[in-house]
N, C-alpha and C positions, 0 to 999 in steps of 0.2 A: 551396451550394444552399439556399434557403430552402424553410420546413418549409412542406407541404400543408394548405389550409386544410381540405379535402373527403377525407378518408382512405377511402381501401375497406376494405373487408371484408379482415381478413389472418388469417394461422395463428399469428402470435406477435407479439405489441404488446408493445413495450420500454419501460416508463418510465423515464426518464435518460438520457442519451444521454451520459453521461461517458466514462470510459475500458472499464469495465467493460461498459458496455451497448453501447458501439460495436464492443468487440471481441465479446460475444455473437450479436449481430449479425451482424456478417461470417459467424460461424461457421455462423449458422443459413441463412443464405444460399448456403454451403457446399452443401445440401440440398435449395437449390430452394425452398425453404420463403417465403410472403411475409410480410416483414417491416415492420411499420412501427416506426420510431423516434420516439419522442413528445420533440420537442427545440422544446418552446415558446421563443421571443424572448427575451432576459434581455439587461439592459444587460452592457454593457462590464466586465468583473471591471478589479479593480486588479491591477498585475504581480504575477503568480503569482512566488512567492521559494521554493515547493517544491521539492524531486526526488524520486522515484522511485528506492527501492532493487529491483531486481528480478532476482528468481534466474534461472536457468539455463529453469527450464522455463516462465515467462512472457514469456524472452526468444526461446523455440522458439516457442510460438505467437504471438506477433506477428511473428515472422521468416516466419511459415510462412501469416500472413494480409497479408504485405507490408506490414505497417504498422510494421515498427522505422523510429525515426528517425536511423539512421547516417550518411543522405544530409546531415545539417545538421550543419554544422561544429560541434563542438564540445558537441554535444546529447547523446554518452553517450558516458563514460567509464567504461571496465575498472576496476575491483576489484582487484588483483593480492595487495593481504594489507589485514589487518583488525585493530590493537594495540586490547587492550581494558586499562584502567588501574582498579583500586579503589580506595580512597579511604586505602591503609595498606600500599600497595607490593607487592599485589597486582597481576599480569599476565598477559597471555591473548595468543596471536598464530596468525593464520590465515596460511596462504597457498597460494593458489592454485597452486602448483610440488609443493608437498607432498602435494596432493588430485589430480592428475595432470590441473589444471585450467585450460582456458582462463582463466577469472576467479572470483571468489569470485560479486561478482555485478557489474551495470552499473548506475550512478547514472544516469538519466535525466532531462534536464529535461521538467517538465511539462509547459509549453504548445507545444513542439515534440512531443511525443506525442502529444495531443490534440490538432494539426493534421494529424498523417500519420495518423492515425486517421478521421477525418473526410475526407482527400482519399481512403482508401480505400475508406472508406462512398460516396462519391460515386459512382462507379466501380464498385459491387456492385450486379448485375441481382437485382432481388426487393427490394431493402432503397427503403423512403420514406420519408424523413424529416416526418414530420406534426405539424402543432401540438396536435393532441388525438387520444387515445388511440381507435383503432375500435373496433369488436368484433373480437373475437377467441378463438381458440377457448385460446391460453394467453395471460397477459399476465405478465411477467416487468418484476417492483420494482426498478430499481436506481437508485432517487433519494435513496441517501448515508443517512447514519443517522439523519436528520431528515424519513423518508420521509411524506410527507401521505397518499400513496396507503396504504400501513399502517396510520397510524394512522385512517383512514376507514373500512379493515375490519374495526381493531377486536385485530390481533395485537397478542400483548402483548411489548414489547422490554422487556427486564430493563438497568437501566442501573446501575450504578456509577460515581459520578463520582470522580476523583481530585482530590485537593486543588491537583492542578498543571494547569499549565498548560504545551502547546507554546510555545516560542519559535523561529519561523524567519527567517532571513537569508540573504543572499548576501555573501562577506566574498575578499578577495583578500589571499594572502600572501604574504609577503615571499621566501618561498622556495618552492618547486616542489612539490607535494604525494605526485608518487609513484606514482600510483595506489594509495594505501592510505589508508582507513578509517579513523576513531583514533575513541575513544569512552572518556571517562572517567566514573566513577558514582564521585562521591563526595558527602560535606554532605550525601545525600540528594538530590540532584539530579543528572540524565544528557545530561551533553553531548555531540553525536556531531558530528565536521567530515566532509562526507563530499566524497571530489573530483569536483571539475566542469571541463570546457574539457579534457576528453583527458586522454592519459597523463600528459603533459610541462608541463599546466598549474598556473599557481597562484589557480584560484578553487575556494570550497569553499562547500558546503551546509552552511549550522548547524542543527540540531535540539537545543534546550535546554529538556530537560522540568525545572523551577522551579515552586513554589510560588507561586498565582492572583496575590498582591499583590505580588511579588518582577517576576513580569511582567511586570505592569503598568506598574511601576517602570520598568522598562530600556526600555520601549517608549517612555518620555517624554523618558530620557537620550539626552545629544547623542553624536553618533558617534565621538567620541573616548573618552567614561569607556565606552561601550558596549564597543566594540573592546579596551579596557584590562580591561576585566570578564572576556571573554573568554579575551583572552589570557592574563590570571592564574590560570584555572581546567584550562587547557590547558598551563599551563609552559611558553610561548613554541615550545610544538612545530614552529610552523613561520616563527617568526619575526614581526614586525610584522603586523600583519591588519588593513585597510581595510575600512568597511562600503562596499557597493555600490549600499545603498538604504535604506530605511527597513523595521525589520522588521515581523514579523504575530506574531500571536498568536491560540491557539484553545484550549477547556477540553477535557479529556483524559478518556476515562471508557472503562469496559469494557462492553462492549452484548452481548448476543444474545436476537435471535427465540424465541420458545418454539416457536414452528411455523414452518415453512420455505414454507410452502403453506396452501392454500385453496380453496373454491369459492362462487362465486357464482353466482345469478341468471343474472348475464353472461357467468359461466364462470369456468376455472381461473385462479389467479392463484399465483406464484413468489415468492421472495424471492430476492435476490443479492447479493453486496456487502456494503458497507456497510448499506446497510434489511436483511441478516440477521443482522450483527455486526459489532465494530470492536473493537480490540487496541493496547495502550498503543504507541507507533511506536519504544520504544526497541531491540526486534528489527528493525524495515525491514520488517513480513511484512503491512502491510494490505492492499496490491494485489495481493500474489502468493497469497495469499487469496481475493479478488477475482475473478481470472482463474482463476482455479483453480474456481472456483465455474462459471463462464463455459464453461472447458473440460469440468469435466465435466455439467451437464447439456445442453451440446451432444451430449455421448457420448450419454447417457442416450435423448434424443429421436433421436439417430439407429438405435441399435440397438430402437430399439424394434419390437415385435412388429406385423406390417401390421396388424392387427387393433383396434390401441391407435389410443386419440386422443391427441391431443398432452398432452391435460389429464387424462389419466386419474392418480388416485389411485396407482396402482401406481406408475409411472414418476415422477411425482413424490417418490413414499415411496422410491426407489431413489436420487433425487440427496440426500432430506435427508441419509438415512445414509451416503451416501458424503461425503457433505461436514462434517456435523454433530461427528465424531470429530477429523478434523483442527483442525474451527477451535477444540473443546474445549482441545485439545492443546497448542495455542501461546499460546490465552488463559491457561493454568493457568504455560506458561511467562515469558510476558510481568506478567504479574500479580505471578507469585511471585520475580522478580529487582526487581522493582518496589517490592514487602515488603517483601524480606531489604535492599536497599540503602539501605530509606530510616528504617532503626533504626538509631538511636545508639548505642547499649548496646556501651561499647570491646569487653563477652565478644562480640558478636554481629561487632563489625567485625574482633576478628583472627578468629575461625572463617571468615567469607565469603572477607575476603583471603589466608587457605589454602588455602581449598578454590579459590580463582579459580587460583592457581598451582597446584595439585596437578589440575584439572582441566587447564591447558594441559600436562602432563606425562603426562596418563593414555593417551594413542595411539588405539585403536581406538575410545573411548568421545568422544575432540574429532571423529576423523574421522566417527564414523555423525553427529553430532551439527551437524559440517559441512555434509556432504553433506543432510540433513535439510534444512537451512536454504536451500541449493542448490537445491531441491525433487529432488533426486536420490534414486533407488533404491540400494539396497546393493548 
């Protein structure tokens, strides 16, 4: 459906219309509420080589807004266990059997979520998709950490850049993946395979967080030393690995909003997502983050008091704090494995690779730690 050139008057304007802002959407629509979706025209992106780690309770709410992409073959695979390797024989291992768990989480491809997302938007009475933003009495930011609308009003995003950079690929291996995870940090640099095409498949997601100029590098190498690079830093885990395309690369940094909110002239305006923060991708936890942002100040606007505007200050000040602790929480986690891994210092690398095996040994402290991750309660 192409976006509205003439938008009316709505109760909540969305900018972004990614995954995040389509699933707020839905949600808000949930409520009657009219929504518009601000999804201006953009060329054609190039093949999206991403996936989506997404825990347990991002895969409830999109199960519960009919927008999981199950229906397409091959579009998300189960998690079943998760081998984590440090750089000096250190070892970590999850598994979903152990946590009395359907899965750890579900790898998602991209651009099949972001289409069953959008045929669900279609489909949602109250939701319009429009090229420019109406009035509105809340307008809710989620145009990714390079937001224009943010920086127009002036919030200040705190940014840390890391010296590395993502590396992503699609890579096919010689042998069957498993449905398990594998993720080594060593040299200072964190490569995660993660599997794609089902249980019983063997293609996988690369995430290789590497140092800017190292990137760059391999981005130029042809698919054979590429594949050998790989495979050298992974110990032939799964045997020969085929590149499937040419990969991407993005710089990596740690962001958050100092205010989650605001008011204008025009009226209230939100932060979500990304435009309120972003976390190094070696945990998997951006989008579930995201959504999580998405889920609760849906909560937030729905329990609100009849009396309340959508943009009122209070109920705003309700979702920062409900959401501001968390996403502290896993920056400080994300950051601080990021730290410790990426020091040389031998005393630093045998303590970490102790403590990586004495943590997978410890029981109730991997499992809260699990399930944390899970986005599960205790």
């Amino acid at each position: 459906m192409s976006p509205s050139s003439s938008p009316r008057r709505a109760d909540v304007a969305i900018r972004g219309a990614g995954v995040v802002g389509q699933a707020l959407a839905l949600l808000l629509a949930q409520d009657r509420l009219r929504v518009a979706l601000v999804a201006p025209d953009t060329p054609p992106r190039a093949q999206d080589v991403r996936a989506y780690a997404l825990n347990k309770a991002s895969r409830d709410l999109l199960v519960s807004l009919r927008a999981w992409p199950d229906a397409v073959p091959g579009a998300v695979t189960p998690v079943r266990a998760m081998q984590v390797w440090g750089d000096d024989g250190g070892q970590l291992r999850f598994d979903a059997d152990a946590l009395g768990a359907e899965a750890l989480a579900w790898i998602v491809d991209v651009p099949a979520l972001e289409q069953r997302l959008a045929d669900a938007v279609g489909f949602a009475a109250g939701v319009e998709r429009v090229a420019e933003a109406p009035p509105a009495r809340l307008t809710v930011v989620c145009e990714g950490r390079h937001s224009a609308t943010r920086e127009a009003l002036g919030i200040d995003y705190d940014t840390h850049a890391y010296p590395h950079k993502a590396l992503a690929a699609r890579l096919r291996a010689e042998r069957p993946h498993g449905g398990v995870a594998r993720q080594w940090f060593a040299h200072g640099e964190v490569l995660a395979l993660l599997p794609l095409g089902g249980a019983d498949g063997h293609d996988l997601a690369l995430v290789w967080s590497l140092p800017g100029p190292q990137a760059d590098e391999w981005l130029q190498a042809d698919a054979p030393a590429f594949a050998e690079a790989v495979q050298a830093r992974c110990a032939q885990a799964l045997g020969a690995l085929t590149p499937l395309g040419p990969a991407q690369a993005w710089p990596l940094q740690l962001s958050r909003a100092r205010r989650w909110f605001t008011h204008t002239e025009q009226g209230a305006v939100a932060l979500a997502g990304d435009a309120a923060h972003a976390v190094h991708p070696l945990a998997g936890q951006g989008l579930n983050l995201g959504l999580a942002d998405a889920a609760e100040l849906a909560r937030v606007l729905h329990a609100r008091e009849y009396w309340r505007e959508l943009g009122d200050a209070k109920l705003l000040r309700r979702y920062e704090r409900a959401r501001a602790a968390d996403v502290q929480a896993m920056s400080a986690v994300t950051d601080g494995l990021f730290s410790l891994f990426g020091l040389s210092d031998p005393r630093v690398q045998l303590l970490r690779n102790r403590g990586l095996a004495g943590f997978d040994r410890s029981g109730p402290l991997k499992r809260w730690f699990a399930r944390q991750a899970m986005g599960l309660s205790l």
